[in-house]
C-alpha positions in Angstrom: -24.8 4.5 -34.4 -26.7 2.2 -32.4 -24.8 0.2 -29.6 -25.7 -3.1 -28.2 -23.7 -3.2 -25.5 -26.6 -4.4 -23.1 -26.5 -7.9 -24.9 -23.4 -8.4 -24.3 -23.2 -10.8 -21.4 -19.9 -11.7 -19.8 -19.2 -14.9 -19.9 -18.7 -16.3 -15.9 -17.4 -19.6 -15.5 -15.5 -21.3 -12.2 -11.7 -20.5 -11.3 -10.8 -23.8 -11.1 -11.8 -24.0 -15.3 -9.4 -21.2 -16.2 -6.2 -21.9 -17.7 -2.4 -20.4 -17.0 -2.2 -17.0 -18.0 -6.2 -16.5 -18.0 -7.1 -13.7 -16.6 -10.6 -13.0 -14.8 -12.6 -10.9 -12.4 -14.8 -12.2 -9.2 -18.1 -12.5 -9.3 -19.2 -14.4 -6.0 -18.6 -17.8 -4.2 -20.9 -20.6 -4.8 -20.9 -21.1 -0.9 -20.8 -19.7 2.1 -19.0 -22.1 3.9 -15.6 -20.3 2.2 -16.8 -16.6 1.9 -14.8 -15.2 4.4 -11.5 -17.3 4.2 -11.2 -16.3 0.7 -11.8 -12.7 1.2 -9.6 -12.4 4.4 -6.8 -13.8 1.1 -8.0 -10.8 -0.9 -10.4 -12.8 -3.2 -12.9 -9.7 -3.0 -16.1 -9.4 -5.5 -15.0 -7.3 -8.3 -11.3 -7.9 -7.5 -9.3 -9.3 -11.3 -7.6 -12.4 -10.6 -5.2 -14.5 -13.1 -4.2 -18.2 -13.3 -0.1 -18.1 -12.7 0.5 -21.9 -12.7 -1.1 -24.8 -11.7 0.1 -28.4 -10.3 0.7 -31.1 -12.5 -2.1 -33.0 -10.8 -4.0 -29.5 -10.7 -3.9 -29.1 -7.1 -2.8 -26.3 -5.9 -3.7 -23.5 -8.0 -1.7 -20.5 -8.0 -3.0 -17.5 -8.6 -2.3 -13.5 -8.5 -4.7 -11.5 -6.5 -4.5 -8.0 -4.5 -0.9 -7.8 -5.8 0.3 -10.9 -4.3 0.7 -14.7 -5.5 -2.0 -17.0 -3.9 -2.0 -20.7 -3.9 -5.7 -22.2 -4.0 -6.5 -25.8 -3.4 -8.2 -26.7 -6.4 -11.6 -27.3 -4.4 -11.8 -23.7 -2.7 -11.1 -22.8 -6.7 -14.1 -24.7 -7.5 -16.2 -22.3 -5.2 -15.4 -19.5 -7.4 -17.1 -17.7 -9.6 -15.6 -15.3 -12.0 -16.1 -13.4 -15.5 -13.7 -13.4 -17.8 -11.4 -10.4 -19.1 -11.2 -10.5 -22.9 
């Protein structure tokens, strides 16, 4: 049986576009300038992360990470890259 697992590409889209409940891993930041506040808050490469609520005018974003809730502002969010955990 022949697999074709090496075309399957994840698909990575920003944080900020997932919805409640969504569920995703980190891929990288888009910046620098936010690198190491994020990963002093446990958003780590590799590390899953899911969408718990977000504000009615979508600011802040609260999220579960490294076993705790965090709240994002929605423009760190935006700074996010992450793949997403079908």
């Amino acid at each position: 049986m022949l697999s074709f697992a090496f075309m399957e590409k994840k698909q990575e889209m920003l944080l900020s576009e997932l919805l409640p409940g969504q569920k995703a891993t980190i891929v990288r930041f888009t910046t620098e300038d936010i690198f190491l506040k994020l990963m002093e808050m446990g958003c780590l490469p590799g590390e899953d992360i899911e969408i718990v609520k977000i504000a009615p005018l979508k600011d802040p974003v609260s999220v579960s990470v490294a076993g705790y809730v965090l709240s994002l502002r929605l423009d760190e969010a935006k700074h996010i890259v992450v793949s997403i955990n079908h």
